[in-house]
Backbone as a chain_set.jsonl record, in Angstrom:
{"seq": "XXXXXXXXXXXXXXXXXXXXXXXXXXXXXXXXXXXXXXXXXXXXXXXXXXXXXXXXXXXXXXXXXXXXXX", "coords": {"N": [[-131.945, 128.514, 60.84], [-133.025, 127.702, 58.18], [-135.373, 129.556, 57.938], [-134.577, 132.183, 58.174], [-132.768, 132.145, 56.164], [-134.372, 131.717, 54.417], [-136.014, 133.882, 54.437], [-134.709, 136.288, 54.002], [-133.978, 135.354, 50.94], [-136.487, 135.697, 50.136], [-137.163, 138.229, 50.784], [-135.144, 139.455, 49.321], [-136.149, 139.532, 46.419], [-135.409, 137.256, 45.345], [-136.854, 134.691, 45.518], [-140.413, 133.893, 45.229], [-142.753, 133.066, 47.46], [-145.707, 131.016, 48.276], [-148.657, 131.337, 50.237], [-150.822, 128.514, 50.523], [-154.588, 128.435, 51.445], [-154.804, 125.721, 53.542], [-155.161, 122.94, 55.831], [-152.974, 121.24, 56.771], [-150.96, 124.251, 56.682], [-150.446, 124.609, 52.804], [-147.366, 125.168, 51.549], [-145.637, 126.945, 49.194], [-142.903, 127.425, 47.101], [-140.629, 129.186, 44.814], [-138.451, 130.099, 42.491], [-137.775, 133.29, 41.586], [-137.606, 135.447, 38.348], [-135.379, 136.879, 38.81], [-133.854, 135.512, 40.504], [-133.75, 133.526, 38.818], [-131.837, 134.533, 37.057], [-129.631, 133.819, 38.387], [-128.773, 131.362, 37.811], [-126.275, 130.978, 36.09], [-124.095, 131.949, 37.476], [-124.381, 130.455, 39.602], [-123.681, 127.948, 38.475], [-121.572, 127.96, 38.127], [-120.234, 128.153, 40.457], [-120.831, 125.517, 41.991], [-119.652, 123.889, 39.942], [-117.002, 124.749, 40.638], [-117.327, 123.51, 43.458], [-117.57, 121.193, 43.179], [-115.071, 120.21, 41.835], [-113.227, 120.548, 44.053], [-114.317, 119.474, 46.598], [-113.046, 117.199, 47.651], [-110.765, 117.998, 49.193], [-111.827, 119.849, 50.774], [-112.946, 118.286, 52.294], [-110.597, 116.986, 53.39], [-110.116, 119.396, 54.779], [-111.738, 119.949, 56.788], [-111.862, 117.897, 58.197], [-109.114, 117.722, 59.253], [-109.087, 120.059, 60.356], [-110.715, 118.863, 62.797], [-113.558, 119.032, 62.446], [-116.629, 118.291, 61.588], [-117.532, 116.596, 58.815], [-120.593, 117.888, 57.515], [-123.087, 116.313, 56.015], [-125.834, 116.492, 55.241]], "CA": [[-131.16, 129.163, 59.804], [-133.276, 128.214, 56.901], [-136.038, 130.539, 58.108], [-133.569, 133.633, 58.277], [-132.351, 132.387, 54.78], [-135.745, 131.996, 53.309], [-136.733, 135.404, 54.371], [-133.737, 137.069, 52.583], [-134.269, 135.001, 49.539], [-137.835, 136.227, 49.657], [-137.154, 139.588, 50.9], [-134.324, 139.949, 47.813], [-136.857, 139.189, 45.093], [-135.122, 135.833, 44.494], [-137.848, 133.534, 45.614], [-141.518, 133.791, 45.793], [-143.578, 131.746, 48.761], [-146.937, 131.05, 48.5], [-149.233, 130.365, 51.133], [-152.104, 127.695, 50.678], [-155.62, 128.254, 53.002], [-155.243, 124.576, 53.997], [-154.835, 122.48, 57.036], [-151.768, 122.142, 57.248], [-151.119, 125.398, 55.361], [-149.768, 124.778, 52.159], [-146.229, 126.491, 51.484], [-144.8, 126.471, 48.168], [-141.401, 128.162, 46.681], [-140.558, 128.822, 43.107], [-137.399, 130.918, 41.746], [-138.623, 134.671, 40.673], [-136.944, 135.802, 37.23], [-134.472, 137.647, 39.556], [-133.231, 134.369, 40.88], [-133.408, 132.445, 37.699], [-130.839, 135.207, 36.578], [-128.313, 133.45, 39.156], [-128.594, 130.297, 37.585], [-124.733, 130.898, 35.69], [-123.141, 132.39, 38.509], [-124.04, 129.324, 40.779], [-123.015, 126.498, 37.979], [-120.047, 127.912, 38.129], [-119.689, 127.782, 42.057], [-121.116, 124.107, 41.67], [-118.619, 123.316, 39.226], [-115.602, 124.405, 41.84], [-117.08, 122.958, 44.692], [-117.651, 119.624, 43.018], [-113.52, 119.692, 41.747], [-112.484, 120.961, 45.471], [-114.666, 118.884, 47.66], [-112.151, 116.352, 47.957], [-109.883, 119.1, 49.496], [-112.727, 120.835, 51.584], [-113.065, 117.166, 53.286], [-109.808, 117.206, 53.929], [-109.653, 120.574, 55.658], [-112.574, 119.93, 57.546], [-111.043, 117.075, 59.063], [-107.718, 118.413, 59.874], [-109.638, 120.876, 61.698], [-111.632, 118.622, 63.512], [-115.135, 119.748, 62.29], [-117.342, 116.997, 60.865], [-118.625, 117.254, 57.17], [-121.865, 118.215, 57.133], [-123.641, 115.698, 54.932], [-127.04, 117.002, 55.253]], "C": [[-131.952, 129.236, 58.493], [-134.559, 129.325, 56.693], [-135.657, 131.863, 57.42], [-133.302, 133.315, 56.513], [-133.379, 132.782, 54.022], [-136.609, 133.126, 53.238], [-136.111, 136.358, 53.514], [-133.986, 137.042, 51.211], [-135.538, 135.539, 49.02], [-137.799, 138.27, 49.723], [-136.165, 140.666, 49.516], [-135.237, 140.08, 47.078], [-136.248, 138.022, 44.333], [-135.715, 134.707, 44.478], [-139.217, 133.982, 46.011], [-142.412, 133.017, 46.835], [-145.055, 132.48, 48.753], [-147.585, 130.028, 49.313], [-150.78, 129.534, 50.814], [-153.03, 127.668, 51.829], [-155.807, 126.433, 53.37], [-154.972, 123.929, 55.292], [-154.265, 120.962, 57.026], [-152.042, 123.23, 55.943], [-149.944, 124.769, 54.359], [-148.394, 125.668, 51.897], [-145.516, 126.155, 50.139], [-143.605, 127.588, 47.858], [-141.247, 127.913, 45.339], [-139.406, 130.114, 43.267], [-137.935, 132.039, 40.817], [-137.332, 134.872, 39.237], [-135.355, 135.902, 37.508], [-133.519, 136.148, 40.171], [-133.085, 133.418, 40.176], [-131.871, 132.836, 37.538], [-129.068, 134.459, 37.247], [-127.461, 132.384, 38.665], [-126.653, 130.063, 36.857], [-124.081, 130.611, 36.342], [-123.028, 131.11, 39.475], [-123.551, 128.246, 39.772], [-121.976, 126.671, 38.421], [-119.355, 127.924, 39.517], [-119.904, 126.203, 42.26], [-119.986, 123.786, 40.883], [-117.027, 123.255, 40.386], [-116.011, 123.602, 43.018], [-117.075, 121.305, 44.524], [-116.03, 119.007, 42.76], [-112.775, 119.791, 43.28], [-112.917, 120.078, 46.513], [-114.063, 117.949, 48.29], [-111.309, 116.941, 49.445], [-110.469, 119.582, 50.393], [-112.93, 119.906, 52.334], [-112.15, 117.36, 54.208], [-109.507, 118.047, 54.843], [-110.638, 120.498, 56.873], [-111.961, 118.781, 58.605], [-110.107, 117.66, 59.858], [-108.06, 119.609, 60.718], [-110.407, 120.536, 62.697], [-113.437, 118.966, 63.201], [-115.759, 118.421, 61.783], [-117.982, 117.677, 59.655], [-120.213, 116.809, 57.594], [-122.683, 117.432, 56.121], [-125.007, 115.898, 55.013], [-127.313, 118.164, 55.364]], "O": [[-131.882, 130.203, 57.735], [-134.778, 129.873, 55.613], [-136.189, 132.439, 56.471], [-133.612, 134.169, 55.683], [-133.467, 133.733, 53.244], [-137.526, 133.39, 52.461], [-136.616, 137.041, 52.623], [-134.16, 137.982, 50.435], [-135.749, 135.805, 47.837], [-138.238, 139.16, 48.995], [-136.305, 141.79, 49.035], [-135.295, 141.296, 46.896], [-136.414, 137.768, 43.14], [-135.405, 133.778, 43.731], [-139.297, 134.476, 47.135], [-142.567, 131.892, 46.361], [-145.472, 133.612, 48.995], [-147.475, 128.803, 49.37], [-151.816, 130.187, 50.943], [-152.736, 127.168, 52.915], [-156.941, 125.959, 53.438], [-154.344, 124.723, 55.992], [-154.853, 119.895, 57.2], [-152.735, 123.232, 54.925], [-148.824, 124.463, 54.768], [-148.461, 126.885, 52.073], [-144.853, 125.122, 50.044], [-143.57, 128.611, 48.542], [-141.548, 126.886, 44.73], [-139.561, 130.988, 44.12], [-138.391, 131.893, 39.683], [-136.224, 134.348, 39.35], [-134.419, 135.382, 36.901], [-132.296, 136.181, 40.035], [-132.439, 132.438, 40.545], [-130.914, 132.085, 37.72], [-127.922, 134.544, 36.805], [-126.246, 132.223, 38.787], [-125.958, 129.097, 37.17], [-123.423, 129.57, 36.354], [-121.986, 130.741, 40.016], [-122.836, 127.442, 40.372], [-121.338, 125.829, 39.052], [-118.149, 127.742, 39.685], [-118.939, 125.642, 42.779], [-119.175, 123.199, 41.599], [-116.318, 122.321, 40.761], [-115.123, 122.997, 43.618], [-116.739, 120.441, 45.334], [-115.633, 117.913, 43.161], [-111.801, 119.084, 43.539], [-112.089, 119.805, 47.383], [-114.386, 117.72, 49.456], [-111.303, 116.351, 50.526], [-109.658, 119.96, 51.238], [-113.203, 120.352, 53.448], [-112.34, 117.72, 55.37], [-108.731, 117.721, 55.741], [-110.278, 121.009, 57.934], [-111.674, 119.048, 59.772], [-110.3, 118.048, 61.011], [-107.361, 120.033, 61.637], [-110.857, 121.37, 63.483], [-114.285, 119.066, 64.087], [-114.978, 117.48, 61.644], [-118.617, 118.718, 59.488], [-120.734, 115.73, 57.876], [-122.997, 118.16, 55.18], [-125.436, 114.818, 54.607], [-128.49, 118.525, 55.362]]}, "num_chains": 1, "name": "protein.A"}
């Protein structure tokens, strides 16, 4: 999955990846302008999920699913 993500994110223009000629190859990631720009929009999803998570336990349970802690 984080493949597929990290191609999007790169293929958007929201993350750059650079490859290092080394052995192993270097791989680094940095946040392009375009993905700084997000930085608001996600506090403010961070901010609800940190008051809700209580709640999002809960539901996860009651559905049987296991929280995801990693």
């Amino acid at each position: 999955m984080w493949n597929r993500l990290r191609g999007s994110l790169t293929r958007d223009g929201l993350v750059a990846r650079r490859v290092e000629p080394t052995v192993p190859p270097g791989v680094f990631y940095r946040l392009t302008g375009l993905g700084l720009s997000l930085e608001a929009a996600l506090a403010g999803l961070r901010t609800w999920a940190e008051e809700h998570m209580a709640e999002i336990d809960r539901a996860n349970e009651a559905n049987g699913q296991e929280v995801d802690e990693g």
